[in-house]
N, C-alpha and C positions, 0 to 999 in steps of 0.2 A: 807411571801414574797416568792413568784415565782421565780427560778432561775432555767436554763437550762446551762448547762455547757457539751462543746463536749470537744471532745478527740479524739487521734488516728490518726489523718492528720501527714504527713510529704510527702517525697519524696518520689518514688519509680519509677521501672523503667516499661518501656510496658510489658504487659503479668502480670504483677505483682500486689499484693494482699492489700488491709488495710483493717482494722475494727473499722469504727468508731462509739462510746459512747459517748450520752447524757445523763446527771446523771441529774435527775430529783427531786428536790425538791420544799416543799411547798406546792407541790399537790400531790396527786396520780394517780400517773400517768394510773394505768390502766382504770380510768372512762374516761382519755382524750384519744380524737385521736389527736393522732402525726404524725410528717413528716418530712423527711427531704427534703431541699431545696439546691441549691448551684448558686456561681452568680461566673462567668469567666471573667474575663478583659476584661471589655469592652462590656462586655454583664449585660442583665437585670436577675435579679435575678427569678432562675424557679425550679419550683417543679422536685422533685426526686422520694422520695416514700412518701404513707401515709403508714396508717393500722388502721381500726378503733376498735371497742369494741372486734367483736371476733375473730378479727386476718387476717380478711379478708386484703388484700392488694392490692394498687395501684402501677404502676409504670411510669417510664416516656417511651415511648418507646425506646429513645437513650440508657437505663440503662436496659434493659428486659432482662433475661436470664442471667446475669450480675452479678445484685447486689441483694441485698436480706435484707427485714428490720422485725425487731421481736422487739419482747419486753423481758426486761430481768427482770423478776418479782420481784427476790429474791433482785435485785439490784435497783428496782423503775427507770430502763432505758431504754432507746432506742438504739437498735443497728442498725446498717447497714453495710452488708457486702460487699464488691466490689471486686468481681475478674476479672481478663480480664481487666484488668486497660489501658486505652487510651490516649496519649496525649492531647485529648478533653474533658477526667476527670478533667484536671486540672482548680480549681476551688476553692473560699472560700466553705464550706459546714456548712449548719446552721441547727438545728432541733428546731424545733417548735411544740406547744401545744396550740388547740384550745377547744372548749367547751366541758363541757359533750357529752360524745360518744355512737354513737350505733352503729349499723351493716348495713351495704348498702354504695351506691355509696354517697348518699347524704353526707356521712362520710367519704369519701376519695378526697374529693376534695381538688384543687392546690392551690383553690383563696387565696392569701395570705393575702387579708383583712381578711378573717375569720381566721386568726391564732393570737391571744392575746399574747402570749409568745412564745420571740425569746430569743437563746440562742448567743453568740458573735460570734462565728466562728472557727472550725478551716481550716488549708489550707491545701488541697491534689493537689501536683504537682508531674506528669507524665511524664517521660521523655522517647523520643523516643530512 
């Protein structure tokens, strides 16, 4: 069984930092490319970062220069780092896992029908 499980969301204020962890089981995580996603009150739920087989990465451009997504091998996880933290961050954030992975753009894509496993959420709220 497939289970994605984030971590690391809480409050923090502008200018300020989180690190959030999706612990990845059931697969191995490094044949999948992953991604994280986040959906804001009242808005539709949009891609953040991918990364596919060899590390290459995507971003959104609101998050560029920003935030930063790896993989944490030893851990079978997904991180993502967020500095410069915005009251426009604030958001549920979800990581996901779509199919076997390779390298290129074809493998960092946002469409969220192609992402098979979602994890529940957790929530980063930004305060001005």
């Amino acid at each position: 069984q497939v289970q994605l499980v984030e971590s690391g969301g809480g409050s923090v204020q502008a200018g300020g930092s989180l690190t959030l962890s999706c612990a990845v089981s059931g697969l191995f995580s490094m044949k999948y490319c992953l991604g994280w996603f986040r959906q804001a009150p009242g808005k539709e739920r949009e891609g953040v970062a991918t990364i596919d087989r060899s590390g290459t990465t995507r971003y959104a451009d609101s998050v560029k220069g920003r935030f930063s997504i790896s993989r944490d091998y030893a851990k079978n996880a997904l991180v993502l780092q967020m500095n410069s933290l915005k009251p426009e961050d604030t958001a549920m954030f979800y990581c996901a896992a779509r199919g076997l992975c390779g390298s290129g753009s074809t493998y960092l894509s946002f469409l969220q029908n192609e992402y098979y496993y979602w994890g529940q959420g957790t929530q980063v709220t930004v305060s001005s």
